[in-house]
N, C-alpha and C positions, 0 to 999 in steps of 0.2 A: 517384335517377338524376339524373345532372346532364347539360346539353347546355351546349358550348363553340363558344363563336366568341370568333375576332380582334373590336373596334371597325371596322376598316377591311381593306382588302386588305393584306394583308404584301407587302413588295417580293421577288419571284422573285430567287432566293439562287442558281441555279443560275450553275458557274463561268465559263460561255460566255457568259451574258449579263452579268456581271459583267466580263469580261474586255473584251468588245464596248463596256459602259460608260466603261469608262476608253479607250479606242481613241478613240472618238467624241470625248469630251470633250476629249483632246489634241488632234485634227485638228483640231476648232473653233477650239480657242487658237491653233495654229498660224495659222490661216489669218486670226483678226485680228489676229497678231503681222506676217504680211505682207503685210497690206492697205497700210500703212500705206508699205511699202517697194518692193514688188512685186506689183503687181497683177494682172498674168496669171497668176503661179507661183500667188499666194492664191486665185485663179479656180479653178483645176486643185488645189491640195488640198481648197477648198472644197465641190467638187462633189464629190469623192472622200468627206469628213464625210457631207455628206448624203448619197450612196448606204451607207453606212456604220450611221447614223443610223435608215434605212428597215429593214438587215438587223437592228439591236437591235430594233425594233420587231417583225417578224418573229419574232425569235424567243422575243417575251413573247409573243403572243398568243396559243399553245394553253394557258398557265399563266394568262393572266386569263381564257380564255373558258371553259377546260374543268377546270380546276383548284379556280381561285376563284370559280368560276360566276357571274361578274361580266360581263354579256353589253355594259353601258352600255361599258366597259373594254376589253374584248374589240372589239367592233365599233372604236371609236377606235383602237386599237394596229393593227386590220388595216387600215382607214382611214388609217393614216400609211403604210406601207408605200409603195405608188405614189406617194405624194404628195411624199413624201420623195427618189425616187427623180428625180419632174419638177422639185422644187426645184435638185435638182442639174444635171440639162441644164439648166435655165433661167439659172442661177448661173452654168455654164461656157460657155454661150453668150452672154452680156453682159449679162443683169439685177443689175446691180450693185446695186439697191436691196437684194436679197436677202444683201448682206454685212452689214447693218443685225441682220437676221433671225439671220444665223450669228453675230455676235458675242451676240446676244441667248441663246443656247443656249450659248454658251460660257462665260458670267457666270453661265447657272444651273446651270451644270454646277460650277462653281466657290461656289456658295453650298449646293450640295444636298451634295456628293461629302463634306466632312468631318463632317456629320451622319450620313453613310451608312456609313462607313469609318472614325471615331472613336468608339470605344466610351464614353467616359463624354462625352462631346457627346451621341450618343444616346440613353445613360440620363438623363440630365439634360432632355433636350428633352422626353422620353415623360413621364415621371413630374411637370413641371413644370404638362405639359398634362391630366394624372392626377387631381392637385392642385387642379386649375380645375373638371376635370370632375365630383369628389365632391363639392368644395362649391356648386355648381350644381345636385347631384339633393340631396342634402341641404335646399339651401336650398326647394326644389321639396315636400319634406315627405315626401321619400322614405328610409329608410336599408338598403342593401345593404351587406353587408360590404366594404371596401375594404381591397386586400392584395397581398400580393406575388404575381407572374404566376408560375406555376411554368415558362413560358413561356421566358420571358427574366431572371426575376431582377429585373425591376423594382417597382416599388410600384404596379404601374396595372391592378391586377385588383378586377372587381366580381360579389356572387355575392350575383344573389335569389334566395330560399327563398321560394318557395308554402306554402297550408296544408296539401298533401298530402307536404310534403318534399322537393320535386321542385327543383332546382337549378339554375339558369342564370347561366352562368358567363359573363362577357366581360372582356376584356383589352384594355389598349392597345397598338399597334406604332408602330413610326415613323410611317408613312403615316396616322395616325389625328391627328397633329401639325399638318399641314395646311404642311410642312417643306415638300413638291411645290409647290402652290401658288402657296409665300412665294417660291419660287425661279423659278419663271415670272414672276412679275412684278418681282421684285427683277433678274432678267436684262434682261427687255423696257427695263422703267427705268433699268438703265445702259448700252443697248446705242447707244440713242440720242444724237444731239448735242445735248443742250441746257441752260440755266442751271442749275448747281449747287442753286441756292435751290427752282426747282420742281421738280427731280427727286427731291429729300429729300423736301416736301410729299408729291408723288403715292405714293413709299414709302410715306411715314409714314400714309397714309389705306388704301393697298392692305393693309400688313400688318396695320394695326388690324382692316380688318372682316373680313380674311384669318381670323387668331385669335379674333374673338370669332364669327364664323359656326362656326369647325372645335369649338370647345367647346359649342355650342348642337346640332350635326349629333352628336355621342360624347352626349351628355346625352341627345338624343331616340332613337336606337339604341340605348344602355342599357337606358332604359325601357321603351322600344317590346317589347326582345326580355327582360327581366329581369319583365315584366308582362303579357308574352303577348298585347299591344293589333292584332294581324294576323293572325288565324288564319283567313284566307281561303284558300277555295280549295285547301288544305292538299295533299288529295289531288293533283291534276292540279301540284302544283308542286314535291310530293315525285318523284315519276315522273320530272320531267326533270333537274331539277339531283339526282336522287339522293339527299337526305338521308335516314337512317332516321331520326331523332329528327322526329317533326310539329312539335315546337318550336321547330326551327330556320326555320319558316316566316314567325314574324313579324320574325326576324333579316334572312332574304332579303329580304322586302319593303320592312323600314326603310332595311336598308342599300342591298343589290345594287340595289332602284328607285329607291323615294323619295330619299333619300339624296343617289346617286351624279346622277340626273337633276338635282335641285337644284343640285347641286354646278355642273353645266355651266353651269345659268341665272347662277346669283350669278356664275361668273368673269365672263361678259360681262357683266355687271350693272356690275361690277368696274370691267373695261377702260371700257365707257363712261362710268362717272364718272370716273375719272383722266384720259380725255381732256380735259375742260377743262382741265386745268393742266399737261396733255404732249400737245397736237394734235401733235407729233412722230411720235409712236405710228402715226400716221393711215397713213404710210408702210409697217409692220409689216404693219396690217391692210387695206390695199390689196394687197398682195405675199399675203397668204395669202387673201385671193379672191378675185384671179389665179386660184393655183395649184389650188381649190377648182371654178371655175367657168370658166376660159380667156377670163372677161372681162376688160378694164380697169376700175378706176374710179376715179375725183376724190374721195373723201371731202373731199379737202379745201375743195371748192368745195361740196358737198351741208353739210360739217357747220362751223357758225363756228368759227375757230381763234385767238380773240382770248383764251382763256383763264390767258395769263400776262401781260398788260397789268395 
């Protein structure tokens, strides 16, 4: 018997979200193609993106929350909905700081969309990350078979055997790349105005620990679910997420908890160490705890901004 999982959430392929994709990421472009020229017109498509932006989100959330029973996912995607949608009155009623924030979505939409949409970009990026992730468990003192995903065709499938025969298969997708991420922050970092020199640095440190976290996160999932190290609670957590295999229980908790929870912490982990060398940023993250909590606030003055001196 063998039990299959994805590494990570596969990104929902359905064509209306797909569609919704590409819509969003043009209206963002548009509107820092007219900031620059016309600033109320860029106001008013502006805010149209993000209400835009809120319905994509929208309508992933029954596919991470009930699909890929991914609740960390799920709660977020429904959490953007409103949030997305006050970004936009805020935007169209003159928070112009908030064009900072939409060019930043616009650059990740513009870093993410040809890994997404280019077939050997994305076999290339999965398999590269495949690569990393075998010789990791390898070097770890482990050896699963390492093979093609009948999945997709790629080379990024791993398959532990117990000593009862029993089979646990896991695959890599895009998303298990850590491509999202790298585009979150490769957006934030060019959306801003500031010197060439440290906007490269802050890159250059965000994707390093970007990639070497997402290869250490697929290594511990592997083994986690290929060695069966989570078989808590089995019962009570087959019942709500539905799995019939009990073995996919130590999958949900490396991944769907452990995992995806961590994931949150390291990003801001992330952001606040790149703030020393892009106190710019400070702006970005001002504006979305605004929108979070209907406060103001100064980070600039709470946090030193002397980090490019």
């Amino acid at each position: 018997m063998t039990a299959v999982a994805p590494l990570a959430l596969p990104v929902p392929s359905a064509a209306i979200s797909d569609v919704l994709a590409w819509l969003v990421i043009v209206s963002f472009v548009a509107t820092a193609a007219l900031e620059r020229y016309d600033r109320e017109t860029a106001r008013t498509v502006g805010a149209g993106a993000w209400v835009l932006f809120g319905i994509f989100w929208g309508v992933l959330f029954p596919r991470f929350a009930f699909e890929m029973k991914s609740f960390v996912e799920g709660a977020l995607s429904l959490a953007a909905v409103p949030l997305c949608a006050y970004a936009g009155y805020q935007l169209y009623s003159g928070r112009d700081t908030l064009f900072v924030l939409s060019r930043a979505v616009a650059a990740m939409g513009i870093i993410y969309v040809p890994f997404s949409s280019v077939e050997f970009l994305r076999q290339w990026l999965v398999e590269q990350v495949s690569y990393q992730t075998d010789f990791a468990i390898e070097a770890l003192g482990y050896n699963p078979e390492f093979t093609v995903a009948k999945e997709n065709g790629y080379h990024s499938a791993f398959i532990f055997t117990d000593e009862t025969g029993h089979s646990y298969y896991t695959y890599l997708v895009l998303a298990c790349t850590g491509i999202g991420s790298m585009s979150i922050f490769g957006g934030l970092i060019a959306a801003v105005k500031a010197p060439l020199r440290r906007k490269l640095k802050a890159f250059a440190v965000a994707i390093s620990i970007i990639w070497i976290l997402n290869v250490v996160r697929n290594v511990f999932i592997a083994l986690a679910f290929g060695n069966q190290w989570f078989q808590y609670f089995v019962d009570p957590i087959m019942s709500v997420v539905g799995y019939a295999d009990p073995g996919m229980v130590s999958f949900f908790i490396a991944d769907r908890v452990l995992s995806q929870m961590l994931a949150v912490v390291a990003l801001v982990a992330i952001l606040w160490l790149i703030l020393r060398d892009l106190p710019e940023l400070l702006t970005v993250v001002e504006d979305v705890a605004y929108l979070v909590t209907g406060n103001e606030y100064d980070l600039h003055r709470a946090v030193r901004t002397d980090g490019g001196r």
